[in-house]
C-alpha positions as CSV (number, residue, x, y, z in Angstrom):
1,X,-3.1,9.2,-19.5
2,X,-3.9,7.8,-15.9
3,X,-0.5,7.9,-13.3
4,X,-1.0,4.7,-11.6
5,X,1.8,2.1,-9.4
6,X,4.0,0.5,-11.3
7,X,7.0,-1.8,-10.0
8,X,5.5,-1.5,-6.6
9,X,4.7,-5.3,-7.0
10,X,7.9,-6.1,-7.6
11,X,9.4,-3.5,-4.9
12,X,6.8,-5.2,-2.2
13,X,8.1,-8.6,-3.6
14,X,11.7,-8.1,-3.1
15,X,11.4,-5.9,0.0
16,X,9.7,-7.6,2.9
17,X,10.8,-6.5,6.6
18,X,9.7,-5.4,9.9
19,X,9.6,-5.1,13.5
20,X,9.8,-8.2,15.4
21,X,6.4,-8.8,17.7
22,X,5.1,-11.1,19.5
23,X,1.5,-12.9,18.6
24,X,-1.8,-13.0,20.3
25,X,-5.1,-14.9,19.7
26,X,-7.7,-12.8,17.7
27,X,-9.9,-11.0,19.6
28,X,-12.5,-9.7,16.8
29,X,-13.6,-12.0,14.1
30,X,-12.3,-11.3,10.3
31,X,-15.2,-9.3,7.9
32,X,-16.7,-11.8,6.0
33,X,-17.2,-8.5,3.3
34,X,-14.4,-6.4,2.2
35,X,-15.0,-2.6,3.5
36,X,-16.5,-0.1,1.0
37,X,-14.2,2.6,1.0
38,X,-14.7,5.7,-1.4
39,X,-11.3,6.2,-2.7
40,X,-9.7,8.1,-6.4
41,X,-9.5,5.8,-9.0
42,X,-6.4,7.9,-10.5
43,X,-3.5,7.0,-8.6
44,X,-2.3,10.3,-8.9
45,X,-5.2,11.6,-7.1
46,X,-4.0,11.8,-3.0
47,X,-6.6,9.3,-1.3
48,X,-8.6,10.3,1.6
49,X,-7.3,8.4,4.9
50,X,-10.4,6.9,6.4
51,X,-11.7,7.3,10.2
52,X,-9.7,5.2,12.4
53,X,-11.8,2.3,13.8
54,X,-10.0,-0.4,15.2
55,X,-11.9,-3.3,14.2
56,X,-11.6,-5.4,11.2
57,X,-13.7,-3.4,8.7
58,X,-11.4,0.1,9.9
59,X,-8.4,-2.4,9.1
60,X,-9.5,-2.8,5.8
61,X,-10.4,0.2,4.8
62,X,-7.1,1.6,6.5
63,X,-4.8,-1.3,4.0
64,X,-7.1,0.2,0.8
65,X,-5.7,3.6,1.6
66,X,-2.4,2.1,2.3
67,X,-2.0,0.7,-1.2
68,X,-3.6,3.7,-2.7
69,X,-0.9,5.5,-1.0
70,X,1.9,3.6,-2.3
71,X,0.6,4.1,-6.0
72,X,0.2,7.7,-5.4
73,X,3.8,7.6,-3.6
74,X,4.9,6.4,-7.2
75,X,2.8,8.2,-9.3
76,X,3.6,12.2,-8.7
77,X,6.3,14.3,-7.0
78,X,4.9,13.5,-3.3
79,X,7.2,10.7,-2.1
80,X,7.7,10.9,1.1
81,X,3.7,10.8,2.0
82,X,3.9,7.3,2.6
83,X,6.0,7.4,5.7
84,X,3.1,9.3,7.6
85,X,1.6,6.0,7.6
86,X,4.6,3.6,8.8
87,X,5.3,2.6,12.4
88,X,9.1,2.8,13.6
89,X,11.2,1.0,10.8
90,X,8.7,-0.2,8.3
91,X,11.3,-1.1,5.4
92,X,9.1,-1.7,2.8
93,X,7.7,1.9,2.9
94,X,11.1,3.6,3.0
95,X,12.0,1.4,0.1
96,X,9.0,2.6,-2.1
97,X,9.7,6.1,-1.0
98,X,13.6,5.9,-1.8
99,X,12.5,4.7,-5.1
100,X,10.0,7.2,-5.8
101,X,12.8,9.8,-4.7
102,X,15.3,8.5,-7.1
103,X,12.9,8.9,-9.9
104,X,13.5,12.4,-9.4
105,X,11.3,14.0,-11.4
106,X,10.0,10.8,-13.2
107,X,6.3,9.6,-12.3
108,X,4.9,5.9,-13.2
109,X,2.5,6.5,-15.6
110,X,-0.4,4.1,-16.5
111,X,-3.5,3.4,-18.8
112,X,-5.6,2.1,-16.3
113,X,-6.4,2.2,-12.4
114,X,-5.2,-0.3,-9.7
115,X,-7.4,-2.7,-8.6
116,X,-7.3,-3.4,-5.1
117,X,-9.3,-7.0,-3.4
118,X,-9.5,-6.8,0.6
119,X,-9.6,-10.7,1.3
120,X,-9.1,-11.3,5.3
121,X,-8.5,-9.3,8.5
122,X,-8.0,-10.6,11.8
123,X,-7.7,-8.2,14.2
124,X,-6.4,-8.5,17.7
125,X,-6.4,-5.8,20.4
126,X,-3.6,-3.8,19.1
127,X,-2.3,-5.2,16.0
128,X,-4.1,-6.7,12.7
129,X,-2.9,-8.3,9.1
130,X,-5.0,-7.9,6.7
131,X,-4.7,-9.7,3.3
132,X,-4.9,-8.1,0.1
133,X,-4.2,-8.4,-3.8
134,X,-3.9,-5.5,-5.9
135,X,-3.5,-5.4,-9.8
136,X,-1.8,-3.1,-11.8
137,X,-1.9,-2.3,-15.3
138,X,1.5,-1.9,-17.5
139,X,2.9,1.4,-17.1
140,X,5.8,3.8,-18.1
141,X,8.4,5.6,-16.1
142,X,7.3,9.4,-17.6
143,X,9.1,12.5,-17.5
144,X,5.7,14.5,-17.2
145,X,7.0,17.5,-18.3
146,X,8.4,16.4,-21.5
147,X,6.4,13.3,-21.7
148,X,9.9,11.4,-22.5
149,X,9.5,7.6,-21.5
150,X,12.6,5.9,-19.7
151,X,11.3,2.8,-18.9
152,X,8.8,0.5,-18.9
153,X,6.8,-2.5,-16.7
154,X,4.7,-5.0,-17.8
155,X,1.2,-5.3,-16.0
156,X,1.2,-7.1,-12.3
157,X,-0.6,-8.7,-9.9
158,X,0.6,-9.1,-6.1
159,X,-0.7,-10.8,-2.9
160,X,0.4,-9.7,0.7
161,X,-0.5,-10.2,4.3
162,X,-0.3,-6.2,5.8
163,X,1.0,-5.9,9.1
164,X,-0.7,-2.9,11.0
165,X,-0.5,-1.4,14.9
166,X,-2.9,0.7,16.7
167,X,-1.3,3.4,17.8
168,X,-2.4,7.0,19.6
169,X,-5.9,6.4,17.9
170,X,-5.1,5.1,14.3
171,X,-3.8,2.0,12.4
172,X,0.2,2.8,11.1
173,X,1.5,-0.3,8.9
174,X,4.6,-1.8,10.3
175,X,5.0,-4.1,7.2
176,X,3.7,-6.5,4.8
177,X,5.3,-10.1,3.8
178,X,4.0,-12.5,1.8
179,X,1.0,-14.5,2.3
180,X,1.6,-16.3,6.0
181,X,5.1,-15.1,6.9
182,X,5.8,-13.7,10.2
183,X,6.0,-10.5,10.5
């Protein structure tokens, strides 16, 4: 059986916060193509972080991993992998670890992968949102050493506008709101 994200959706739903900023005018126009990024299609597989590039493509490629690394977050033992990737108080990403961590042993455990669509970047000189939808199948909360079920979540599909900063060479996610919030 695939280990997949489940209930992220609704944990990026219900938990949208971050660090207050101010706004600039874009400075590099938004890919018209989302960035090819070879990535595991088992969640439970630890995806590769791509080579920072701070431009709009390097963005997206940087939010696939991101969600790749909140499903894998969810879907084995490593929770607190996530917060390599958050800059100073990114809520969201200690919510998703706190919840993988009170899972305990518990991993979300799904039949198919998550689907990830890279829609827009814009990209100024230090900051970008990028917006993406990701889909994921219906899963169980699995004791994988007993294969026990606890729980279960129906399939889901999300939208959000990721909030990244360039900092000391690479992208870090501050946070992610719903399509068009501030930050």
């Amino acid at each position: 059986m695939r280990k997949v994200i489940a209930g992220v959706a609704l944990l990026l739903t219900l938990s949208a916060c971050g660090e207050d900023g101010t706004d600039t005018a874009p400075t590099a126009p938004a890919s018209s193509e989302p960035a090819a990024v070879e990535q595991p299609s088992d969640p439970a597989e630890k995806p590769t972080r791509p080579e920072p590039e701070q431009t709009a493509e390097g963005a997206e490629a940087y939010t696939d991993y991101v969600i790749r690394m909140l499903a894998y977050t969810l879907a084995t033992p490593d929770r607190e992998s996530i917060l390599d990737e958050a800059r100073g108080e990114c809520a969201p990403c200690a919510t998703v670890a706190q919840t993988g961590m009170g899972l305990g042993d518990e991993v979300y455990a799904y039949s198919g992968p998550l689907t990830i669509d890279i829609e827009d970047a814009e990209v100024t000189d230090d900051t970008a949102t990028v917006r993406a939808s990701f889909r994921a199948p219906s899963a169980q909360i699995l004791d994988p050493q007993t294969n026990v079920v606890s729980g279960e979540f129906p399939a889901e599909s999300s939208e959000f506008d990721y909030h990244l900063q360039w900092v000391d060479g690479s992208w870090k996610v501050r946070t992610w709101t719903l399509p068009g919030q501030a930050p």
